[in-house]
C-alpha positions as CSV (number, residue, x, y, z in Angstrom):
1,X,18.1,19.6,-4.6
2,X,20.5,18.5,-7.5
3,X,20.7,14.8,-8.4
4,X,24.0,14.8,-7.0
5,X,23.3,15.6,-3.7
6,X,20.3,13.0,-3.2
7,X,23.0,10.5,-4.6
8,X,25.6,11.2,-2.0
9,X,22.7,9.4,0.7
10,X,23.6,5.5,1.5
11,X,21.3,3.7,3.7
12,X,22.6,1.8,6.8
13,X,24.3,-1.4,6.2
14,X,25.7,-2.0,9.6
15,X,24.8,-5.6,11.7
16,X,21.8,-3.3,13.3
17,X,19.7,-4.5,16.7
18,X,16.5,-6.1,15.2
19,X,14.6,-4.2,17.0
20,X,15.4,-0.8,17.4
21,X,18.4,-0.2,14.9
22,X,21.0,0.3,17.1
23,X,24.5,-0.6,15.3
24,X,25.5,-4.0,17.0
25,X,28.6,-3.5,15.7
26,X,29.5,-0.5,18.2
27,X,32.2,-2.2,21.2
28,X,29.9,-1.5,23.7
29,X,26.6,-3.6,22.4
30,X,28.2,-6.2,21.0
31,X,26.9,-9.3,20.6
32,X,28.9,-11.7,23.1
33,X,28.5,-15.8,22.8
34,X,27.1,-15.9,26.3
35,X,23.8,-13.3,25.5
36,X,20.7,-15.1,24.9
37,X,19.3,-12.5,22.4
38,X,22.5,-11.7,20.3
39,X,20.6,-10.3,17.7
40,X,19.2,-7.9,20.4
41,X,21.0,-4.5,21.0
42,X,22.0,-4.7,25.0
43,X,18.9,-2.1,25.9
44,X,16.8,-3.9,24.2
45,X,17.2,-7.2,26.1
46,X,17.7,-5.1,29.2
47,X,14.5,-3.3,28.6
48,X,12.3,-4.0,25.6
49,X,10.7,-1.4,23.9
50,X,6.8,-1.2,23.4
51,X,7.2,-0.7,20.2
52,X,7.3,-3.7,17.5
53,X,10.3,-2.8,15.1
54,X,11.9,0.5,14.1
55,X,14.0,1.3,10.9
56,X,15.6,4.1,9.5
57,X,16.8,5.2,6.3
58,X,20.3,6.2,7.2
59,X,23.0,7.3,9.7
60,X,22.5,10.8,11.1
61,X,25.4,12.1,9.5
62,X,26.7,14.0,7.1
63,X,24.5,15.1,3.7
64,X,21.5,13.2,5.4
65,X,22.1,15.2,8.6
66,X,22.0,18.5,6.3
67,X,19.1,17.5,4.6
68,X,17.3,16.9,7.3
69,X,17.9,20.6,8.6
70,X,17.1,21.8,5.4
71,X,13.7,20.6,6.3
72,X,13.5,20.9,9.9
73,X,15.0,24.8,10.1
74,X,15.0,26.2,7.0
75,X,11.4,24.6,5.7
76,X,12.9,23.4,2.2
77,X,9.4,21.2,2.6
78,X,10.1,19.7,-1.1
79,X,13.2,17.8,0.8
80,X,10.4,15.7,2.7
81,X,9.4,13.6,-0.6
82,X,13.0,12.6,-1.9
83,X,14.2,11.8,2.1
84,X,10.5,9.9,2.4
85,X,11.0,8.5,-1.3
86,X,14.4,6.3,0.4
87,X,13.0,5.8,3.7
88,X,9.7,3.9,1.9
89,X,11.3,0.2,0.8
90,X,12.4,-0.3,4.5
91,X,8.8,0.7,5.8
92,X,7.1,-1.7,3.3
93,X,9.3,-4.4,4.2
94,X,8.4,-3.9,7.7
95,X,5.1,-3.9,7.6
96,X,4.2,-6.9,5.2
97,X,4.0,-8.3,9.0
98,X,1.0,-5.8,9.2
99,X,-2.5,-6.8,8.9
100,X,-5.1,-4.8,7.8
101,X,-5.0,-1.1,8.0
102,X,-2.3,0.8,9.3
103,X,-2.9,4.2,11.4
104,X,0.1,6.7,10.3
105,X,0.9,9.0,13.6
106,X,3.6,11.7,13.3
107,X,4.9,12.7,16.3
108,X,3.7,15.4,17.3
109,X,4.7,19.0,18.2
110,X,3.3,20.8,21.5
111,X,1.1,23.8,20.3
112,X,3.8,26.5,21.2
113,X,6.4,25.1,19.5
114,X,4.3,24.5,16.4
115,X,3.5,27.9,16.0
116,X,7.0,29.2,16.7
117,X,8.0,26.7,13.9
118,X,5.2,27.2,11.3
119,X,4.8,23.2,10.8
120,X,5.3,19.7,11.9
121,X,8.4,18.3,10.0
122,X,7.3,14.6,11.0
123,X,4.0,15.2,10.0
124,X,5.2,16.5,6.5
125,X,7.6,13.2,6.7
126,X,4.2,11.2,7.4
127,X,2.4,12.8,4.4
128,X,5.5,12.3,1.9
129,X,5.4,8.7,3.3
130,X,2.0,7.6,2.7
131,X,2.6,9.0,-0.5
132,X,6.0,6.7,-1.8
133,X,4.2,3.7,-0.4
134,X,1.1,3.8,-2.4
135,X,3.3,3.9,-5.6
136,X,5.9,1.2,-3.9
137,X,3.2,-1.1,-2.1
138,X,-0.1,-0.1,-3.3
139,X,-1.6,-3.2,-1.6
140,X,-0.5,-1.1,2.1
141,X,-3.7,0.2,3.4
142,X,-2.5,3.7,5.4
143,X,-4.4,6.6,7.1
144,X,-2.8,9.5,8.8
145,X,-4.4,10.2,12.3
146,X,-4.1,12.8,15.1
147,X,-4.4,10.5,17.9
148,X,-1.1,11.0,19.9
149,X,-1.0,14.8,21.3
150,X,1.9,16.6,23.1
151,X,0.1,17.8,26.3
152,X,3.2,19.4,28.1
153,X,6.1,21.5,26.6
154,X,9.5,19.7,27.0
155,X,13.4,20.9,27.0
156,X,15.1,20.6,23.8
157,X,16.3,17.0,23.8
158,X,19.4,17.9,21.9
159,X,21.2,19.9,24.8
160,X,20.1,16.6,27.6
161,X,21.7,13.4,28.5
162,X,19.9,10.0,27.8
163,X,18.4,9.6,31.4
164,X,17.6,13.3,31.1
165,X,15.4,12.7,27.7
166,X,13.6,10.0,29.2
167,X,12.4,12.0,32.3
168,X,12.2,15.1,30.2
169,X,9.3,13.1,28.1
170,X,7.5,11.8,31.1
171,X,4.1,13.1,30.7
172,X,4.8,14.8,27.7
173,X,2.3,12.9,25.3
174,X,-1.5,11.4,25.7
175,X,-4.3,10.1,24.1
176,X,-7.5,10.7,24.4
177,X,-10.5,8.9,25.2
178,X,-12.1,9.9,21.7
179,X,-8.9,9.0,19.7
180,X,-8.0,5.3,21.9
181,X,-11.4,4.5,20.3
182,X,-9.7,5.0,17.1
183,X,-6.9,3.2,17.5
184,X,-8.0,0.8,19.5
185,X,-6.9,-3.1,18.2
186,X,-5.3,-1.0,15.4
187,X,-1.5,-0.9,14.2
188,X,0.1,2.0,14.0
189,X,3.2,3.5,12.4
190,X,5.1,6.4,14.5
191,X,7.0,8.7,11.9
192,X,9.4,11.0,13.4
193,X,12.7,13.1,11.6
194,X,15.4,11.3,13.8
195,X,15.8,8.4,16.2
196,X,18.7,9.6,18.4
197,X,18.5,7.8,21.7
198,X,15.1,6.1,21.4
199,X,13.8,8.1,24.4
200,X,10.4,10.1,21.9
201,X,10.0,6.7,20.4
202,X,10.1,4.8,23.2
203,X,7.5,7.0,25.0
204,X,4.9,7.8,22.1
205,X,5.0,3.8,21.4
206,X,4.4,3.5,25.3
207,X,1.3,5.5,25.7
208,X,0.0,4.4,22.1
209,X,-0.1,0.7,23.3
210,X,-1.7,1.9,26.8
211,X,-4.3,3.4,24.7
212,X,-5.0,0.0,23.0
213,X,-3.1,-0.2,20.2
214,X,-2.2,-3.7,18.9
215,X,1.2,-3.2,18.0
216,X,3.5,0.0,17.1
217,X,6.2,0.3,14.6
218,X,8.5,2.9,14.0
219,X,9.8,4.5,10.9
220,X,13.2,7.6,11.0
221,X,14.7,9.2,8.3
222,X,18.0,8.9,10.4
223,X,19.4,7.2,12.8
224,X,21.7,8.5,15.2
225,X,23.7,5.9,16.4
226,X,25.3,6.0,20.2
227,X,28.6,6.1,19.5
228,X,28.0,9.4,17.3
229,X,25.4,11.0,19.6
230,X,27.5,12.3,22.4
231,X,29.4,14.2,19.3
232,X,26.1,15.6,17.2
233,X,25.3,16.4,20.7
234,X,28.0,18.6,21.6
235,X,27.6,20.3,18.1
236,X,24.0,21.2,18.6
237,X,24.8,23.4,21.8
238,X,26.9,25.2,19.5
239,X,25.4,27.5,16.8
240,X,24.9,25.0,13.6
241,X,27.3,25.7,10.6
242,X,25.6,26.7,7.6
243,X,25.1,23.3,5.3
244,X,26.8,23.2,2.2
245,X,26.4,20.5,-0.9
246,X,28.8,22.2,-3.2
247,X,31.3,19.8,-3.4
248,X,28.9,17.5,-4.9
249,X,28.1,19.7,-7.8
């Protein structure tokens, strides 16, 4: 990728949930006087997540949503580093709240879809990751882990509503008794490609904390915000138009 390109990325600056991300800003979350948690997004103080915090680089959209494709479809794997490279500030930030070691845990693919796909674009995310923050915050102690597996093959989340991703994950991850020792008492930080409606994040944080986990963050290239979900939504039931940076060159 040309320096151009990478340039055309800008990192959320939105008046964002402090927990999960989502844009406060949007009509429908808004903060209102009479909320006790304004600075909460309204699922958030409906229903709290289990995880801790989760940040992302940027608003799925646009160059970012093309890069991540690059990676995720067409395996331009050297796109992981630069999109990890951005994402790294807002993960060290995050997790000077840490203490001790943190367990990195991509999230994972189910076996059949890993071997249709050749690799684990989270897990390459993960890798690029641990990498920018030993040169951004060497004092960060990381290690990648396996724990979290995907024990059931799921429907494309892409083509289902929100309540439909949620029931479409129940079951669909686990820990087991060899790996809870692991992780047991331990932090973790959940690396996935994009946080669209919270539903994989949400779950994976839910049955990491079950196992004994002491707290869970999470850490997204992208964020898709709910007002632009329905639409990247609609246009991934259609066949994907072929991504093109040449106005930037």
């Amino acid at each position: 990728m040309c320096s151009s390109c990478w340039e055309l990325l800008r990192p959320q600056n939105a008046d964002l949930c402090v927990r999960c991300g989502e844009d406060l800003g949007i009509a429908q979350f808004s903060p209102g006087a009479s909320r006790p948690h304004p600075e909460l997004c309204r699922p958030c103080e409906l229903v709290p997540p289990a995880f801790e915090k989760a940040v992302a680089f940027g608003t799925y959209e646009g160059p970012l949503r093309g890069l991540i494709h690059l990676l995720k479809y067409d395996r331009v794997e050297p796109v992981a580093q630069g999109l990890a490279a951005r994402l790294a500030p807002m993960v060290a930030s995050m997790l000077a709240a840490a203490k001790g070691e943190v367990l990195v845990v991509p999230v994972p693919l189910h076996r059949n879809k890993r071997r249709e796909r050749g690799f684990n674009q989270s897990r390459l995310l993960a890798t690029a990751l641990i990498k920018s923050l030993h040169r951004l915050a060497p004092a960060l102690r990381l290690r990648m882990t396996n724990s979290l597996q995907r024990t059931r093959e799921t429907q494309s989340q892409s083509v289902l509503t929100n309540i439909q991703r949620r029931r479409n994950l129940r079951g669909a991850f686990s820990v087991s008794a060899t790996e809870a020792k692991k992780i047991l008492s331990r932090e973790v930080l959940l690396v996935d490609d994009i946080y669209t409606t919270g539903a994989t994040a949400r779950a994976c944080s839910d049955i990491l904390m079950k196992a004994g986990a002491a707290r869970v963050w999470v850490a997204t290239i992208a964020r898709a915000q709910r007002e632009g979900s329905v639409r990247w939504d609609a246009a991934s039931r259609t066949v994907a138009p072929q991504v093109s940076f040449a106005a930037a060159q």
